[in-house]
C-alpha positions as CSV (number, residue, x, y, z in Angstrom):
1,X,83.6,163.3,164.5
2,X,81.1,160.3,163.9
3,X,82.9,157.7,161.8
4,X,81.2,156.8,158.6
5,X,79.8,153.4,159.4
6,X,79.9,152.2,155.8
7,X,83.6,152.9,156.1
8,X,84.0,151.6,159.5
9,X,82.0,147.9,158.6
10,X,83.7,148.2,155.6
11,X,87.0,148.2,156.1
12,X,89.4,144.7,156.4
13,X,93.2,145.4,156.6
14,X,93.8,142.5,154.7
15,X,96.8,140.4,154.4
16,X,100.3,141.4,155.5
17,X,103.2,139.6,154.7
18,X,107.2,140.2,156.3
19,X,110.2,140.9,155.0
20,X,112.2,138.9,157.4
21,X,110.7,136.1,160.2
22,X,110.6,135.8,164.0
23,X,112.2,138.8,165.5
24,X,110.4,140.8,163.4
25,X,107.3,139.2,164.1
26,X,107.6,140.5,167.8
27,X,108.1,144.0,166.7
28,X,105.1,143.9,164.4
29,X,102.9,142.5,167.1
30,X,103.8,145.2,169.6
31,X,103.6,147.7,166.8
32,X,99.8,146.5,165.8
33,X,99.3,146.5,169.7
34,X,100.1,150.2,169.9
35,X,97.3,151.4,166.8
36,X,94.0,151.9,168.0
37,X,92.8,151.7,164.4
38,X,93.5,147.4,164.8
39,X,90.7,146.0,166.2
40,X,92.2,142.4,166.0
41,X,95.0,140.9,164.6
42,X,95.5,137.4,163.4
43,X,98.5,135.0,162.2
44,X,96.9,133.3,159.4
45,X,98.0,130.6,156.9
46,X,98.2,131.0,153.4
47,X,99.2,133.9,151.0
48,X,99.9,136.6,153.8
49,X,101.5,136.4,157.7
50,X,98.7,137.9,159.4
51,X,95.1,139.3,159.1
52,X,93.9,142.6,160.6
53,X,90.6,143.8,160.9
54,X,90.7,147.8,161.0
55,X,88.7,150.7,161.2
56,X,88.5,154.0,159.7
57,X,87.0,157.4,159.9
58,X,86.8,157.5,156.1
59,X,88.7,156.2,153.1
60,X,91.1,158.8,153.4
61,X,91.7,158.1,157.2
62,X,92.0,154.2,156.2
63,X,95.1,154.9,153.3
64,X,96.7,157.2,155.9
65,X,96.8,154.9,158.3
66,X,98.1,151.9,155.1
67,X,100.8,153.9,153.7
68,X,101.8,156.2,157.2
69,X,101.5,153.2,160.0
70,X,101.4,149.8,158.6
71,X,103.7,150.3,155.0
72,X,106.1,152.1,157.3
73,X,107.0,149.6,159.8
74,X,110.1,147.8,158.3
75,X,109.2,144.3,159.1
76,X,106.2,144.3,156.5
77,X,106.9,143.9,153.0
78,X,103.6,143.7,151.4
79,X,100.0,144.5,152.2
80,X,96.5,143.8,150.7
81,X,93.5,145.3,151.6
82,X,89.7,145.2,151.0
83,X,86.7,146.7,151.6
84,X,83.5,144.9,151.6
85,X,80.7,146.2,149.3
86,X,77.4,145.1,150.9
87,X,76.8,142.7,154.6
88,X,75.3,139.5,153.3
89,X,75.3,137.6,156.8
90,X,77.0,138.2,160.0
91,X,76.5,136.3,162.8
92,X,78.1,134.9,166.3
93,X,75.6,131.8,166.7
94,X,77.3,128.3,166.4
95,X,75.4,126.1,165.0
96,X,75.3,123.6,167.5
């Protein structure tokens, strides 16, 4: 199947926030490690624990893998996605 890109640029896993610390933080990492859908995965500051960037076949491919993968694993408490409407800039130049 050819993923819809619109999905696939689209989609941002958002923030995800624990129910308990540490230990559970190693589970969750080798959890995230273990779903292809998680193109990268970041500890962040601020509202949630971490930020994950994920892709999806479609919308309906992106809630399965919300409520079915990441909702199920008992260390995260809360999750907020988004999805991006339109690209206004992306680029890897620094300016420098």
């Amino acid at each position: 199947d050819e993923i819809d890109q619109a999905v696939a640029d689209a989609v941002d896993g958002g923030d995800v926030e624990f129910h308990r610390p540490d230990p559970a933080a190693g589970r969750f990492h080798r959890a995230v490690a273990r779903i292809p859908e998680v193109l990268e995965c970041w500890a962040v500051t601020g509202d949630g624990d971490y930020l994950l960037r994920v892709v999806a076949e479609n919308l309906k491919a992106f809630s399965d893998l919300l409520m079915h993968q990441l909702l199920a694993l008992p260390e995260v408490a809360t999750v907020r996605s988004n999805i991006a409407l339109d690209r206004i800039k992306q680029t890897t130049a620094l300016p420098v």
